[in-house]
C-alpha positions in Angstrom: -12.9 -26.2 25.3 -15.8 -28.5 25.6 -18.3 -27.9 21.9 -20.5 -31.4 22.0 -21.0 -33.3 25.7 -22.8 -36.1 25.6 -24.8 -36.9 29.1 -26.0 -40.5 29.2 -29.3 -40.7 31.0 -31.3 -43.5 32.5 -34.0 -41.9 35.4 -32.1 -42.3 38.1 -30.5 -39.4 40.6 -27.2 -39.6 39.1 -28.2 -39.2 35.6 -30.0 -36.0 36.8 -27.1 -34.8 38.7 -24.5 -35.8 35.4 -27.3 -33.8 33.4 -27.1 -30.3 35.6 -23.4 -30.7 35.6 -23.3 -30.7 32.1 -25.7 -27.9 32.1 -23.3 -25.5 33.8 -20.3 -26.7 32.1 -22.4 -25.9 29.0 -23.0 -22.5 29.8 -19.5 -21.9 30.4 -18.0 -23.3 27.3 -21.0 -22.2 25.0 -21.3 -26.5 24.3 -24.0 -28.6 23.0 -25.4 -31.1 24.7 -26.1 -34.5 23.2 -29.1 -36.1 25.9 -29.0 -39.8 24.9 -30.8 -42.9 26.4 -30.2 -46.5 25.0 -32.2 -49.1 25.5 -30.7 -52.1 26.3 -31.7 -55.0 23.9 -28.6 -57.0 25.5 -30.9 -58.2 28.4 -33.6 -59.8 26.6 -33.5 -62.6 25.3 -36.8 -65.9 23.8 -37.5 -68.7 22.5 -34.5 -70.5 21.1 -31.3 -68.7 22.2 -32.7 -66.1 19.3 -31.9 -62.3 20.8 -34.2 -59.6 21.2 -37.3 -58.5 22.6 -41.0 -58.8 21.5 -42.2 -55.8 19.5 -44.5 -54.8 22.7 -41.6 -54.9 25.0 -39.8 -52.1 22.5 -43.0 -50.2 22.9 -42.7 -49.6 26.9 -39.4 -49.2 26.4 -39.1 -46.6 24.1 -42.0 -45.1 26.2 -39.8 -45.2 29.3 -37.1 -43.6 27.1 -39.0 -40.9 25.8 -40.4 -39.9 29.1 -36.4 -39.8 30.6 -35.3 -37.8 27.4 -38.5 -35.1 27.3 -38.0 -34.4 30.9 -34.3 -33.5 30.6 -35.1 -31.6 27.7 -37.5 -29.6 29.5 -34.6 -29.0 32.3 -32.3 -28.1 29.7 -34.4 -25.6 27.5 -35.3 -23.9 30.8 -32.0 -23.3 31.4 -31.2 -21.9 27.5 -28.5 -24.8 26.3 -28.2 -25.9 22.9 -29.0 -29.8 22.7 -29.9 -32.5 20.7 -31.6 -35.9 21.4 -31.6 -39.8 20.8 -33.0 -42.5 21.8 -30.9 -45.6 20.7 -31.4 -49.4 21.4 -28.2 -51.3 22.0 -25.3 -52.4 24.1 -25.3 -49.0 26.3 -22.0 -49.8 27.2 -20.9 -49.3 23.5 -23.3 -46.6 22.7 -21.9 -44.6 25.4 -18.4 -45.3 24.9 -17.2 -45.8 21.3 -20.8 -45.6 18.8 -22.2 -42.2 19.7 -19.3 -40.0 20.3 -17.3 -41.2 17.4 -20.5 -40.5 15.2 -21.3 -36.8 16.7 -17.3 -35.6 17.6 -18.2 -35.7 21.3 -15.5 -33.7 23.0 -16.8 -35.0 27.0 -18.5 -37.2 28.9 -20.6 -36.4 31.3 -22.1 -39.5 33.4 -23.3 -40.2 36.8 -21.4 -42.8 38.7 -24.2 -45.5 39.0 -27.8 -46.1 37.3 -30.9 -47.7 37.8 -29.8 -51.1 36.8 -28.3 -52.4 40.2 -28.7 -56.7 39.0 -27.3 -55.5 35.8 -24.3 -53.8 37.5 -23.8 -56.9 39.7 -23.5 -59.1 37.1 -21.4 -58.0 34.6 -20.3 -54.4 36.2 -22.0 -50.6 35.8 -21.9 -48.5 32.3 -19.9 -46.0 33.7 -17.4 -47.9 34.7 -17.1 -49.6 31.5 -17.1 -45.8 29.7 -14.2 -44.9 32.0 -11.9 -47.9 31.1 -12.8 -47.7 27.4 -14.3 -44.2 26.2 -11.2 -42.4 24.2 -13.1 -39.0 25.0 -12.7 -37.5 28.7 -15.1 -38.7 31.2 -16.7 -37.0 33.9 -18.3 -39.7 36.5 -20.6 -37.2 38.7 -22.0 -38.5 42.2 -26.0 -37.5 42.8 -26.0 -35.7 46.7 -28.9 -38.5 47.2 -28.1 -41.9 45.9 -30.3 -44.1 44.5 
């Protein structure tokens, strides 16, 4: 039913919980998982109205990423599911949504209901809730038992 899930993370409990859900949905459809983290280059912006960050600023980020991406990729080899990985920089909003699962025929989405960005969410509303008014692929929103 489900071949390709894709399974946004960002650190946080609900990301992990998303991930173990997609886990054992994978198992029981025999799916690939797609672990993705985008780093958000919408947040940052210098000098003169010009957008971006500073190429040291990509460097802790895409550390940060990594380290979120290798430790689900641990989880998820443990448990013997097919995956693949990105790290992309971006909008996550559109990432998630429309970018990534147009480009890899994403079949679900598995996401947790809230992330580590809390001021972010304040502002201009959560990721997931964006993905669930504007993905054209089914969503799952999964609750971690612990919020953040």
């Amino acid at each position: 039913m489900y071949k390709n899930i894709l399974v946004p993370l960002d650190g946080s409990n609900n990301s992990r919980q998303a991930l173990q859900e997609a886990v054992t949905l994978a198992k029981q459809f025999d799916s690939t998982l797609s672990l993705v983290t985008v780093i958000n280059n919408t947040n940052f912006y210098y000098g003169t109205g010009a957008a971006g960050m500073p190429p040291r600023m990509y460097d802790d980020q895409k550390a940060m990423a990594n380290k979120i991406i290798d430790e689900a990729r641990k989880y998820v080899e443990a448990q013997g599911v097919k995956y693949e990985t990105s790290v992309d920089i971006g909008n996550p909003k559109n990432i998630i949504a429309h970018i990534y699962p147009d480009q890899h025929d994403i079949d679900l989405i598995v996401i947790g209901k809230s992330g580590v960005d809390a001021l972010n969410r304040l502002l201009i509303g959560s990721t997931t809730a964006y993905v669930v008014r504007n993905a054209t692929r089914k969503v799952l929103v999964v609750n971690a038992k612990d919020s953040d």
